[in-house]
Every structure is written in structure tokens, then in C-alpha cells.
N, C-alpha and C positions, 0 to 999 in steps of 0.2 A: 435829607433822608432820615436821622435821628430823632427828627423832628414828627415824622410821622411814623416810624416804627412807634417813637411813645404813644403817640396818639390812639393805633390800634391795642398796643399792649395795656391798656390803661383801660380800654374797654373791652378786652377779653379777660382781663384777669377780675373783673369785678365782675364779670359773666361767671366764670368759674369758679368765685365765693357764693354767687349764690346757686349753685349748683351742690357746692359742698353743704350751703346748711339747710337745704332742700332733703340732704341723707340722712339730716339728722332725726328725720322724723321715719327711716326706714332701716331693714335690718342688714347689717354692715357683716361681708362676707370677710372673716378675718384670717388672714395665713402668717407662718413664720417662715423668713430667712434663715438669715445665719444663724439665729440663737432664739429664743424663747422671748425676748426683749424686742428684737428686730419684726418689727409686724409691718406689714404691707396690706390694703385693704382693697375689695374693688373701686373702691372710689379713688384710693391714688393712681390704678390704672387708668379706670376711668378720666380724671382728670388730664394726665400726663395726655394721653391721646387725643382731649377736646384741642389741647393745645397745638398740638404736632400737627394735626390737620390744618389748623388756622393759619400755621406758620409754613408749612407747603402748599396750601393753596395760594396764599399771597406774597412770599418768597421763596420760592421752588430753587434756588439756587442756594440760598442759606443751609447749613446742617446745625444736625440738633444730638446734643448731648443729654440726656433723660435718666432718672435715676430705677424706674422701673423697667428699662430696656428698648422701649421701644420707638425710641433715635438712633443714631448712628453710633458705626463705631471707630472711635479719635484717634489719631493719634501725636497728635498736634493741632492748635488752632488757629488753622490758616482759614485767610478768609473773614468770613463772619458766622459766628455760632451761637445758639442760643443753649445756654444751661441752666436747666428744670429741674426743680425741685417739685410738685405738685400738691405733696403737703408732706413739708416738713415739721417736724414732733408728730406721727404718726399714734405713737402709743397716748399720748397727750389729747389727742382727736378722739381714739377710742374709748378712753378711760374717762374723761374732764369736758370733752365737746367744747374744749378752749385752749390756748397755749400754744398754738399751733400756728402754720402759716403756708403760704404760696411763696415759693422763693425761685426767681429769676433775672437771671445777666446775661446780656448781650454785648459778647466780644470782638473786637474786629483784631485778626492778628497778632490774638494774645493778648490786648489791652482792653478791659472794660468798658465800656463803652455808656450802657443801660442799667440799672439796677432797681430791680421789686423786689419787696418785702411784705406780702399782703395779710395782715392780721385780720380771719376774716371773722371770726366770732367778735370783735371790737369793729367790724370794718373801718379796720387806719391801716391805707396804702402809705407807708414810706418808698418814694422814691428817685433817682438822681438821676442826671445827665453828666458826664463827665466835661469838666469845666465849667458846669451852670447850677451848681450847689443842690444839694438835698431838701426834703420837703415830706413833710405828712399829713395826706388832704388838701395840700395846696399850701397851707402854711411853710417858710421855709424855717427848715434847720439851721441853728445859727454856728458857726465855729467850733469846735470843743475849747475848753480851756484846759491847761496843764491842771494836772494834778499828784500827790504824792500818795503813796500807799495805805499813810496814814487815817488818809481823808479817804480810801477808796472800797466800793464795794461791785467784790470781784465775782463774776459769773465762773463758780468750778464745779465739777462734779466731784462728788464725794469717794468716786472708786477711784479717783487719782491722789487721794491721800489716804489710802487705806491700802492692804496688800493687792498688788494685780499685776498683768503680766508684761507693760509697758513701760513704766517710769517707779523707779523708787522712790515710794512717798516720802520719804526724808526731803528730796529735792524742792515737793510745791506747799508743805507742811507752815516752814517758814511765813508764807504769804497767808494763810488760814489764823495765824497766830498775829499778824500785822496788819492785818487789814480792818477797817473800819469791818466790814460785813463780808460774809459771802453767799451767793444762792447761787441756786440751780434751776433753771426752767424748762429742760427738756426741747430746745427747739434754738438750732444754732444761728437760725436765720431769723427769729426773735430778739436773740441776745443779743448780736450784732445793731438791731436796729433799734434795741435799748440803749447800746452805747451810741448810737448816730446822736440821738435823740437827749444822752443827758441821763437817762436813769441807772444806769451801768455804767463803768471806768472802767474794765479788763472782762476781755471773754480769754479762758485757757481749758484747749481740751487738745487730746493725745492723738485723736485719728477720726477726719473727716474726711469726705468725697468732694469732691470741685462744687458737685449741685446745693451741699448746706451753706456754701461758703460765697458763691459767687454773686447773687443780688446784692448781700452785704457786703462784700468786697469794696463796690461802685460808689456804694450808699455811705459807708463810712469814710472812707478816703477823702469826699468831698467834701466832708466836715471835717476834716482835719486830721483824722485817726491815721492809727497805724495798723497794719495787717503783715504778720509777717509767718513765720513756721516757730517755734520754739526757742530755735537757736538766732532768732534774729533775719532768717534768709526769707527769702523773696518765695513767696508759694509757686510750686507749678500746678497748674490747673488743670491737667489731665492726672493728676497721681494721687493719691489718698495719703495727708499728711498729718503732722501736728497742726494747731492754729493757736496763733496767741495775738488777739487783739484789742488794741489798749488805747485811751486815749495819752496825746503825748507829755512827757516827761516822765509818766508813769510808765510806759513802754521801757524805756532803758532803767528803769530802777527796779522793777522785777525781773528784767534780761541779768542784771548786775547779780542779783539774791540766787536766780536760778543756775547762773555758771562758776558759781565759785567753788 
């Protein structure tokens, strides 16, 4: 079954990159969310729905969790679910026509099962099987290797060491001052598959949705990472949490900096 869910998922997600960079040559109907920052486009509706359709015509019993609304509504993931991101770094899409991505995982009863990561301005599909290692383009992902803070360059946003309404910068300050590097690329389902991949050691940010977080979830596990909430806990994937994802040894030596 895995086996051909990837099968089709691998040829609609690469249908729905070129779909996205098809709009880039047309004019992009843009609204706000929550905030001025929070942008939504018709083409992430758009998108979101080429896929819902695909995945109810040919699994009519699956539900789907969607970031612009138009899947079900969870409350638990019983079963098998798919969770869509359509295009994740949205502002990144509008502003850059890069940096951005298609992010989706398929979970059966809570367990990840599938994970995509589709950079489609680079078109490089990172993706995993659970228990049959990660891969971009077909090339596989190899292992992560431990690493120390020293050596490491961490994916943070920069309002999380500055004043804001969630974490006192005092607390990730320390790791800005000890780390090899830091950046920010604006698209969590990016970063994540930076670190799958080697280019990244630590992704840390303060509040994300199940759908930025879950292709990369699948994708980095397999290669060895670790995914957890802030405090070290296990994410729930119906709830909008912290994400702190690191490759290992690095994991518990910034858990160590951050709880003291």
C-alpha cells in the first residue's frame, strides 16, 4: 500500500510544482491572515485543493488535514491522514519566487508513515519511507553524524532573540553567541530538509502547525534526527507547538543551554 501511495504522491506533487511555477508568470491574488506577515495566495488555495481532490478520488476513506481549510476537521489521527502544506514560506513565494516548498506526510494512527518536501523553484523532492531511509531525487540521504554546537549552524529566527511575546531572548541568545552560524530561511519545511540532508544542524522556532512540520518530521527521523517540542517532548500533531529539530548529540546539548 506505501508503496503505491508514494508512487502516486511523487507524481502529483511534481504536477503541482509545475503548476506553482506556471503562476509565476501570472498575477498572484494576495490576502492576509492573522497578521500582515501571514499571507495566503490563490495558488496555496489553489494548490491545497488540486491535491484534496486527488487524494479523494483515489482514497475516499483517507482524511486530510490542509493548512488553508479545505480538509477535514481532526481531532485525532486515527486512521490514515494526510497533512498539507501546499506552499510552505508563502511570503518567500511572493517576494523571492524561491525558498519555498510543498510539504506533506502521511500518517497512519499517529505515526508517520510518508514524508515530502518538494523545493520546487530548485525542483529537489526530498523524500522518505518510514523504515526505508530518505532520498533527494532518488539519491539517498545518508545517516546524520553527531555534532556539537560549536561546529553547528542553527536555523533561528531572529524575533526569538529579540523582545517578543513568547520566549525570553535571554533563553536562545546563548546558542546565537555559540554557534558556528545562524540563518533563517523562512520555510520550516525547508529547514527541516536542510538538516535531513546535511546543510543545517538545528532548526528552533516557537510555534508551528502540524502541516509545516510534518513531511519533515518522516524525512528527518530517517536519517537520524531528532524532532521534538522545546522542552524535549514528543510533538502532537494536531496542536500548534514549539519545534526544535537537531541532528543528534546536538539535540541534548542545546536542550542542556536552554533549561538551565
Amino acid at each position: 500500500m506505501w508503496n503505491e501511495i508514494d508512487q502516486h504522491m511523487q507524481h502529483w506533487i511534481r504536477e503541482a510544482g509545475e503548476r506553482i511555477r506556471d503562476a509565476f508568470q501570472t498575477k498572484l491574488k494576495i490576502e492576509t491572515k492573522s497578521s500582515p506577515s501571514d499571507l495566503v495566495t490563490n495558488v496555496d488555495r489553489e494548490i491545497e485543493q488540486f491535491f484534496i481532490e486527488r487524494i479523494r478520488q483515489t482514497y475516499p476513506t483517507h482524511r486530510i488535514l490542509g493548512e488553508e481549510g479545505f480538509g477535514d476537521t481532526l481531532e485525532a489521527l486515527d486512521g490514515i491522514v494526510w497533512i498539507i502544506d501546499p506552499i510552505d514560506g508563502t511570503m518567500n513565494f511572493v517576494h523571492q519566487q524561491r525558498h519555498f516548498a510543498i510539504s506533506v506526510g502521511v500518517f497512519q494512527d499517529g505515526v508517520g508513515m510518508l514524508g515530502y518536501i518538494y523545493d520546487v523553484a530548485f525542483d529537489e523532492l526530498y523524500y522518505a519511507e518510514k523504515g526505508k531511509g530518505a532520498f533527494v531525487n532518488g539519491t539517498p540521504l545518508p545517516p546524520l553524524e553527531k555534532t556539537s554546537l560549536d561546529r553547528a549552524i542553527i536555523s533561528l529566527n531572529a524575533t526569538w532573540v529579540t523582545e517578543n511575546r513568547r520566549i525570553d531572548p535571554n533563553v536562545l541568545a546563548p546558542l546565537v553567541k555559540k554557534a558556528r552560524g545562524t540563518r533563517s530561511y523562512g520555510s520550516a519545511a525547508l529547514e527541516m530538509a536542510y538538516i535531513a540532508s546535511g546543510k543545517l544542524d538545528a532548526y528552533i522556532t516557537l510555534r508551528l502547525s502540524p502541516w509545516d512540520i510534518a513531511g519533515g518530521m518522516v524525512i528527518v527521523q530517517e536519517v537520524g534526527g531528532i524532532v521534538t517540542n522545546l522542552y524535549g517532548e514528543p510533538l502532537n500533531m494536531i496542536e500548534k507547538s514549539s519545534v526544535f529539530v537537531s541532528k543528534p548529540g546536538l539535540h541534548e546539548e542545546v536542550l542542556a543551554i536552554i533549561q538551565r
